[in-house]
N, C-alpha and C positions, 0 to 999 in steps of 0.2 A: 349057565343057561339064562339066569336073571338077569346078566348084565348084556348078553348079545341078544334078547327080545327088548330091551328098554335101550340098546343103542340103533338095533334096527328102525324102533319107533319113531328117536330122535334122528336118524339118516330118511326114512320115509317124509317128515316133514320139513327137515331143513329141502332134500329135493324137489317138493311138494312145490317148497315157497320159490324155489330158484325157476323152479317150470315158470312160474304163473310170471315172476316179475323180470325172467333174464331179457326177452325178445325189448321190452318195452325199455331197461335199463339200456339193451345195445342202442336200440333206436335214437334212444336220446342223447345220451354220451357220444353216439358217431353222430350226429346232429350239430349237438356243442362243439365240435371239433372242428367241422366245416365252416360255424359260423365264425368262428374263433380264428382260424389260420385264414379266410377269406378276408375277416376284415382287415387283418394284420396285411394282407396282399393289397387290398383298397386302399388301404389308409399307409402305403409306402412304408409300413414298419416290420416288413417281414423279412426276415433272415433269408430265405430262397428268394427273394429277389435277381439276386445275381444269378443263380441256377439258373432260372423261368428265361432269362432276359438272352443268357449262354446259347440254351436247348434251343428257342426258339426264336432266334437271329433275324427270322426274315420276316417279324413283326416288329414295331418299336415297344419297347417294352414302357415309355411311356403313357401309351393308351394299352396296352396289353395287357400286363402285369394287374395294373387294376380292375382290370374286365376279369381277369381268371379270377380273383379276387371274390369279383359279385356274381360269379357264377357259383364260385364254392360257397356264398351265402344263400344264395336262392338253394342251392342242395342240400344244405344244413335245413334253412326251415321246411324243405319239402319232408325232410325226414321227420322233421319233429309233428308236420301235420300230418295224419294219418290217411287223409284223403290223396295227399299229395306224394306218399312213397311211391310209387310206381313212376309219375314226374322224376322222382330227386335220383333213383336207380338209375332212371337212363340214363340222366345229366352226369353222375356217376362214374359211368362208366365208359362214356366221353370223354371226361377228364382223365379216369386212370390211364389209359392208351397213351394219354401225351405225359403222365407222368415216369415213363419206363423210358421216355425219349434218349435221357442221358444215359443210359446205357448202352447207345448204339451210336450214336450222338458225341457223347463227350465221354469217354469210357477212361480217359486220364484221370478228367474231376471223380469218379466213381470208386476208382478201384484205386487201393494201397500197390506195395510191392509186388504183391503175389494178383491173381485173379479172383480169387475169394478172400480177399481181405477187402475189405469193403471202408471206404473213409468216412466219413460225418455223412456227407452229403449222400454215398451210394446207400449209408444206415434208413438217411431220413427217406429215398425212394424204396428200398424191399421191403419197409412196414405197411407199404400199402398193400401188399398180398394179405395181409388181416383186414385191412378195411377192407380188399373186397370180398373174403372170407364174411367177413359184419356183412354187409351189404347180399352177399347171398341169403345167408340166414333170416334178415331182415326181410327180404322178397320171399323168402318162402314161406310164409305169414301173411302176405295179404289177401287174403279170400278166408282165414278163419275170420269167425263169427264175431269174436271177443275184444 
């Protein structure tokens, strides 16, 4: 009994602390990320280049590429400013639309042997069903107080 009222105590507070700090950790860490893979896209140094440039053929990916770029920058800091979430969600979710492209699109680059076998490239598009998972959770926060 002593030990499951003093581990209850300690599970009451570590939950405590995850409440108060989780929304504000997503917000930032999905922020950082945007800014992070955006610049890598502006600054010609990112690995989906070739994806971007694939998927969406009937842009040149020389002015393109960097433009998606500093969009996913301006989304990252929309995130991290907190007046500015509701801006960076839409922009968001804009982008996610064009990021599932390759799988209707280019469903060779995507998929391995089988259909659910997924290659590098189809990995690095179905992780965005968490960020917009983050990105939900994050929007359903903006009208608290705190």
């Amino acid at each position: 009994m002593f030990i499951n009222t003093k581990l209850d105590r300690l599970d009451q507070k570590i939950t405590q602390i995850m409440k108060k700090i989780g929304v504000p950790v997503l917000r930032y860490s999905l922020g950082i990320l945007f800014i992070w893979f955006g610049l890598l896209k502006a600054l010609n140094l990112s690995p989906a280049q070739d994806l971007v440039a694939k998927t969406v053929y009937w842009f040149s990916p020389s002015w393109f590429v960097p433009f998606l770029g500093w969009w996913e920058v301006v989304i990252g800091l929309c995130l991290v400013h907190k007046a500015l979430i509701r801006l960076g969600i839409l922009l968001l979710a804009v982008q996610m639309a064009g990021t599932f492209l390759p799988f209707v699109l280019l469903p060779e680059v995507v998929f391995g042997t089988k259909f659910y076998a997924l290659t590098l490239e189809g990995q690095y598009i179905i992780k965005n069903i968490i960020i917009i998972a983050a990105a939900i959770v994050i929007g359903s926060h903006v009208r608290d107080k705190k």
